[in-house]
C-alpha positions in Angstrom: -68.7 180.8 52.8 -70.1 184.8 53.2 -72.7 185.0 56.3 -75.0 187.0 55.3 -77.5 188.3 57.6 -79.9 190.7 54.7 -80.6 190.8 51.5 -81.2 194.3 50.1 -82.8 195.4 47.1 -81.8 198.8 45.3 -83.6 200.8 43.4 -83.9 203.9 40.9 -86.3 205.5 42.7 -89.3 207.6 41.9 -92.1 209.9 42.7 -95.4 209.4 44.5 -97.3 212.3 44.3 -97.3 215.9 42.6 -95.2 217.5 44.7 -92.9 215.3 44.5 -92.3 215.4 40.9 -89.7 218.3 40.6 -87.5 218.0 43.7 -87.2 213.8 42.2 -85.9 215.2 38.4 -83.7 217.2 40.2 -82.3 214.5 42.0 -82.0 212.2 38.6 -80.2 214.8 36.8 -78.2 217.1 39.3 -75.0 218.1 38.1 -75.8 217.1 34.4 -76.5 220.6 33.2 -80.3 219.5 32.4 -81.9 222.5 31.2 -85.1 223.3 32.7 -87.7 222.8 29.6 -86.3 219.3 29.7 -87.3 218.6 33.3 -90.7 220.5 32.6 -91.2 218.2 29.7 -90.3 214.7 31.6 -92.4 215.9 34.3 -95.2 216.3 32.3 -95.0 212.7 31.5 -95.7 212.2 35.7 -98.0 214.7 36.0 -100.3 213.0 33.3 -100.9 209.9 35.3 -101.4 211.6 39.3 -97.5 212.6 39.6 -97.1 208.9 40.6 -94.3 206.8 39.1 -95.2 203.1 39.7 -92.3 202.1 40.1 -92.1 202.3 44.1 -95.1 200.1 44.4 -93.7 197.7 41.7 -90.8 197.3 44.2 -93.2 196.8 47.2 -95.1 194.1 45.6 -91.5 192.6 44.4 -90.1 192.6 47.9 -93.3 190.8 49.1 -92.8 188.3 46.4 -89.5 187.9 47.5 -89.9 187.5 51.4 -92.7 184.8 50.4 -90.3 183.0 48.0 -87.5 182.9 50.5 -89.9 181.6 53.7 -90.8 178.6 50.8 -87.5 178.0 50.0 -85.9 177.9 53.3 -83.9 181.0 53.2 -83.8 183.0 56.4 -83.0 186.4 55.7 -84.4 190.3 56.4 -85.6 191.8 53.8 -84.3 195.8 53.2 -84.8 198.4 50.3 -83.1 201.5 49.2 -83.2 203.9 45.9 -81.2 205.6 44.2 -83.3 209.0 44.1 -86.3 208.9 46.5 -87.5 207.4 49.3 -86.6 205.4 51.1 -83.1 206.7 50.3 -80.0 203.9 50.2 -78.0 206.0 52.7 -81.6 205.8 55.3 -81.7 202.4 54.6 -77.9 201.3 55.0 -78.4 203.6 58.3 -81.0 201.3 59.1 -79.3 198.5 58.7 -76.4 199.5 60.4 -78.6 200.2 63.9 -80.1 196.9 63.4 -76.6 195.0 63.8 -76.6 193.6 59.9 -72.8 193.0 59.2 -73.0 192.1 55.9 -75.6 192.2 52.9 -76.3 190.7 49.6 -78.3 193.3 47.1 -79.4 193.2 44.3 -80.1 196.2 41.7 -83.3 196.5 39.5 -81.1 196.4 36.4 -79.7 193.4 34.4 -77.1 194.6 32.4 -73.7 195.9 32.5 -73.0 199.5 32.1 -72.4 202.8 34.0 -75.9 203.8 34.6 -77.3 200.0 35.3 -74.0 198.8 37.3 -71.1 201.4 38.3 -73.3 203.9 39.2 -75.2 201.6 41.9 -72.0 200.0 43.3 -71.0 203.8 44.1 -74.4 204.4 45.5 -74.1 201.8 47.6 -70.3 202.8 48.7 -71.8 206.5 49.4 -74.7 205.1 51.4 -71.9 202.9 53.3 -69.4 205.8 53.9 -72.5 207.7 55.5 -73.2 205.0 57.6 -70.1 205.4 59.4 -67.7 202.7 60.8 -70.8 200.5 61.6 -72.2 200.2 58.1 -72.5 196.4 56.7 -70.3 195.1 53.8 -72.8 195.2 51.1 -72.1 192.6 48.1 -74.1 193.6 44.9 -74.7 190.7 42.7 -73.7 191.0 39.1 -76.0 191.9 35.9 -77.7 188.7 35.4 -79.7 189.1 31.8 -78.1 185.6 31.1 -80.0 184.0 33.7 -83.1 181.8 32.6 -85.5 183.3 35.3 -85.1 186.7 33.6 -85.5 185.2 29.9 -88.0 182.9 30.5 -90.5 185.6 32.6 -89.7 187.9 29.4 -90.5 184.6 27.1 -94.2 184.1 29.0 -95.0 188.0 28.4 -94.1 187.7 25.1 -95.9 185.0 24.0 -99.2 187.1 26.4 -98.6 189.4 24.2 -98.7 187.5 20.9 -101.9 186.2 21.7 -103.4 190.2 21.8 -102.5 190.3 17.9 -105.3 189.9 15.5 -104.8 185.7 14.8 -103.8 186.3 11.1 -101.2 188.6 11.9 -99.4 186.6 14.8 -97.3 184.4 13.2 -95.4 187.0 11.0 -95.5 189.8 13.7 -91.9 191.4 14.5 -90.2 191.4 17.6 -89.4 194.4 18.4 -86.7 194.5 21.7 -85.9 197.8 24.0 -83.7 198.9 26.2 -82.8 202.5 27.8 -80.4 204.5 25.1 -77.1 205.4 26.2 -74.2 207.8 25.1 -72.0 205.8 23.1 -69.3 206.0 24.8 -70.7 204.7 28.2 -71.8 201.3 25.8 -68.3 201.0 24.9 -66.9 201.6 28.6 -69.4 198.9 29.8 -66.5 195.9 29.1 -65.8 194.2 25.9 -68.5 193.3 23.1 -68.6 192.9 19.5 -70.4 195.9 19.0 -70.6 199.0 21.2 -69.3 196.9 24.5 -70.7 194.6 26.8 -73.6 196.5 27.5 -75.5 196.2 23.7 -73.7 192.6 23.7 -75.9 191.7 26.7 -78.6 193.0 25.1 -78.6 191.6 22.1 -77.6 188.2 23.4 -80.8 188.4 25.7 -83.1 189.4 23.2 -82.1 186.4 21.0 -82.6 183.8 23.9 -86.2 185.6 24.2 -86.8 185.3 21.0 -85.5 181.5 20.3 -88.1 180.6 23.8 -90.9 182.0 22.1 -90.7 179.9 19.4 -91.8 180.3 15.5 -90.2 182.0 12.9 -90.8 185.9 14.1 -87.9 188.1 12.8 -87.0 190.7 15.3 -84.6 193.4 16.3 -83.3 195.1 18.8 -83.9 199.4 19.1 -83.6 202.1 21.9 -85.9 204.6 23.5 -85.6 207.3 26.3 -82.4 209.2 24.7 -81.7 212.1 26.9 -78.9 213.8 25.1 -78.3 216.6 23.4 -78.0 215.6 19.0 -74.5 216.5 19.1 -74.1 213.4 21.3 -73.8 210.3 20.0 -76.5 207.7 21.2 -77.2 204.2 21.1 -79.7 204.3 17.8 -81.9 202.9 16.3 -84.9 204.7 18.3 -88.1 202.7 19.2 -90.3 205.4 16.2 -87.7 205.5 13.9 -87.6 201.9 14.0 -91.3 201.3 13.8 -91.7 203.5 10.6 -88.7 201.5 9.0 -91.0 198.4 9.6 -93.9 200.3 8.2 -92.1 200.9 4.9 -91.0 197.4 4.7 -94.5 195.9 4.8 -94.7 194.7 8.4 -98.1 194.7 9.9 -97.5 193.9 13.0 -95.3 194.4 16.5 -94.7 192.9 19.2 -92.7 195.8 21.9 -90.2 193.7 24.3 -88.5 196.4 27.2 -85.8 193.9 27.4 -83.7 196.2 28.7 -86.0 197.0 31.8 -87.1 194.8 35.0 -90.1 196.9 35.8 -92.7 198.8 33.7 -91.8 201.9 35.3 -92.3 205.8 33.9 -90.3 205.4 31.0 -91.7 201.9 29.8 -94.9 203.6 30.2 -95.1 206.7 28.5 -92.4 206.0 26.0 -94.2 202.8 24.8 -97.3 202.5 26.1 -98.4 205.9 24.8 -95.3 207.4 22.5 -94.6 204.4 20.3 -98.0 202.9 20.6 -99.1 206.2 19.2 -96.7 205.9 16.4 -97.9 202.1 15.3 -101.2 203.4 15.4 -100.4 206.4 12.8 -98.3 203.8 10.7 -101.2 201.2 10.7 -99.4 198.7 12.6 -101.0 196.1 15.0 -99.3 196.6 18.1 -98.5 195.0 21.6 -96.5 195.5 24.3 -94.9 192.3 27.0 -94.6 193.2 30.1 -91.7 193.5 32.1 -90.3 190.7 34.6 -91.9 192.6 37.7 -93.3 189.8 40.1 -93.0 187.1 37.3 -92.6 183.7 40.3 -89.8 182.7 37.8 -87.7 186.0 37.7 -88.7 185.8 42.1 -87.2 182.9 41.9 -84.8 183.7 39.7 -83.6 186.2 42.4 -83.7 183.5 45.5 -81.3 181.0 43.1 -78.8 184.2 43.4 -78.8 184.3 46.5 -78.4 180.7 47.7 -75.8 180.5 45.4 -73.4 183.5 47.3 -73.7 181.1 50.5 -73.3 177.7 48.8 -71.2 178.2 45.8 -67.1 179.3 46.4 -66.9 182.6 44.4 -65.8 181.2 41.3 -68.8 179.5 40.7 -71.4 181.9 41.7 -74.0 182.3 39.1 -72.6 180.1 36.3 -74.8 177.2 37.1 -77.7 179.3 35.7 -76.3 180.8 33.0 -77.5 180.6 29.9 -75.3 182.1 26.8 -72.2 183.4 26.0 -72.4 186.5 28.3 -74.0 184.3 30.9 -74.0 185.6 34.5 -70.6 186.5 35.7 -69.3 184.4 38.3 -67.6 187.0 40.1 -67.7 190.2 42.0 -67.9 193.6 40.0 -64.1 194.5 39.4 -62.7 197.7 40.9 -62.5 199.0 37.3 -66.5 197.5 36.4 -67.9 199.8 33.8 -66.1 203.1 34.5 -67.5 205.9 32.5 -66.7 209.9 32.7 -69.5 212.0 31.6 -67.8 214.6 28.6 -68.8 217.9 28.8 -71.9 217.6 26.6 -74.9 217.4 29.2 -77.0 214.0 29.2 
């Protein structure tokens, strides 16, 4: 079985204070060809609220969660953090690690699903951070996207039903579920692995949002729609959008919403502005009741969630990890990421 000696977590990263706000866009979107009116615009979005993204304090409060879960449960391990594109940076971290003797890791990323951005791109972080290192870095094993798992349905299942209850009571039980997730270019959905529809990246999804939805019970129709596009129009997107969709609804007589970032672990910028203010803006305008779940966060079932993961790597041979908890057809792979795991090469068109 793998002797671990840490557990890391890594993370996207973000800013936590004004002046940080620029120099962090320009490490999201170096090399993409991002003009500058787009950054000025995004930043905006920080500036708004202090210049202070939440989501570095989301992962404080997670990694004290987590700490306190593993003391309960018996599971002696150091706790470590690293992001993607702010402090505390994966390569200072893997450093870290490195100078306090940790031979070999198990992380995992604040992302669910399969795909470049949410998988590939944070096993070469971590092999970047590792190279860095130098000879002394740990082996670092990343656990795979786990949307299949109950702990991450069920904490989205308890929101959603918080939620509900927000609703005016005669609107409740024929409100529609409305699920998110971060848009992608098409092309990355379809390099994310096999799926019915646009690869194993919107199959995860949607399989996700449908074990959500059958937890919370009723009749409530709902559907699954995208928000935070980047890219230029001539790109090809994941679609529908969050606004379109809500004035589709609109038209059709629906009075009321119920928002689900099931695509998201945290509520960090982009769960913020784009739903708390952009699409509740738009329900408002359309006359729709709205509400938005919250995100898994701290939930003590997705903590958990994320302590059954880790047991598993030192208990289970690698065949088995994970599919004890699965739940679904897409389930939580019970294998390391492939060499080849969701391999995408950006085209010329900027993000």
């Amino acid at each position: 079985m793998p002797a671990y000696d840490a557990f890391l977590l890594v993370s996207f990263g973000g800013p936590e204070g004004p002046d940080d706000v620029m120099p962090f866009l320009e490490n999201v979107t170096r090399g993409r060809g991002v003009p500058p009116e787009r950054l000025a615009d995004v930043a905006g979005h920080y500036y708004a609220v202090g210049g202070v993204s939440p989501i570095n304090q989301q992962c404080r409060d997670l990694l004290a969660a987590i700490r306190a879960d593993f003391a309960a449960r018996g599971l002696s391990l150091p706790v470590y953090w690293g992001n993607r594109n702010w402090t505390p940076y994966l390569t200072d971290t893997v450093r870290t690690m490195a100078a306090d003797g940790v031979r070999r890791a198990v992380a995992l990323a604040t992302s669910a699903y399969s795909s470049y951005s949410s998988c590939r791109q944070y096993l070469d972080d971590i092999e970047r951070a590792r190279a860095a290192a130098g000879p002394d870095a740990p082996r670092i094993d990343k656990i795979m996207p786990f949307s299949g798992h109950p702990g991450f349905i069920e904490a989205f299942a308890d929101s959603a039903r918080a939620a509900l209850a927000t609703l005016p009571a005669a609107l409740r039980d024929d409100a529609h579920l409305v699920f998110t997730a971060h848009s992608v270019p098409t092309a990355m959905a379809k390099a994310s692995g096999p799926g019915k529809v646009g690869g194993r990246y919107v199959a995860e999804l949607t399989e996700a949002a449908g074990l959500v939805a059958e937890r919370i019970g009723g009749t409530h129709p709902w559907t699954l729609a995208y928000q935070s596009r980047s890219g230029p129009p001539s790109q090809p997107w994941l679609e529908p959008d969050i606004l379109d969709r809500l004035g589709e609804l609109s038209k059709s007589g629906t009075k009321a919403v119920v928002v689900i970032p099931v695509g998201f672990v945290s509520d960090h910028m982009e769960v913020r502005h784009d739903l708390d203010v952009e699409a509740a803006e738009t329900a408002g305008s359309l006359g729709l009741a709205f509400a938005r779940a919250a995100t898994p966060g701290r939930h003590p079932r997705f903590v958990s969630m994320i302590t059954e993961l880790v047991r598993e790597r030192f208990a289970l041979p690698a065949e088995d990890q994970g599919r004890l908890a699965a739940l679904g057809d897409m389930g939580v792979p019970s294998h390391d990421c492939p060499a080849d795991c969701c391999r995408y090469v950006r085209g010329a068109s900027r993000p």
